[in-house]
C-alpha positions in Angstrom: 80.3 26.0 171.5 82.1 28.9 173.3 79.2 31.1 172.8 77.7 28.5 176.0 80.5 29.8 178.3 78.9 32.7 177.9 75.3 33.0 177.7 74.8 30.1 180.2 76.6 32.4 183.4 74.5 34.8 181.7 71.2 33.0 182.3 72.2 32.3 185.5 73.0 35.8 186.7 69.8 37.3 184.7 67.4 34.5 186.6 68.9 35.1 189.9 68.5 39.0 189.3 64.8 38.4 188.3 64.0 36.1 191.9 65.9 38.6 193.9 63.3 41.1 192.4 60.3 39.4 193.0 60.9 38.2 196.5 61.6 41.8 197.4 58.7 42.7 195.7 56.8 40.5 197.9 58.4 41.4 200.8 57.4 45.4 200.6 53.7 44.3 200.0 53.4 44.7 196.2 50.8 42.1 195.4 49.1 41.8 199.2 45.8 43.8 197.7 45.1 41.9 194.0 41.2 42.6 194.3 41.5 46.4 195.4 42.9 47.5 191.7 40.3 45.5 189.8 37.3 47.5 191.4 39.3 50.7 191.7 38.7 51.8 188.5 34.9 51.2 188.6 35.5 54.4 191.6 34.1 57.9 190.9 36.5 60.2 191.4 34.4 62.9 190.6 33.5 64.2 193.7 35.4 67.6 193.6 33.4 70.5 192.9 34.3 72.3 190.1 35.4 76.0 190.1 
């Protein structure tokens, strides 16, 4: 039962550490361009000539 003192603060402290995270990650602009890496792979980057 003491074991709850614990890992509930825990919880708490870990959740609160993940939202922080993700709102700054929204805030510098990590997900504003969700379609561009889908077709980016489809790019050919091959358009350097070889020496």
């Amino acid at each position: 039962m003491t074991a709850l003192l614990y890992l509930i603060p825990v919880a708490l402290f870990l959740g609160g550490v993940f939202l922080l995270a993700f709102r700054w990650c929204l805030r510098t602009g990590q997900f504003d361009d969700p379609e561009g890496d889908r077709y980016r792979i489809l790019d050919d980057d091959d358009d350097v000539p070889l020496r």
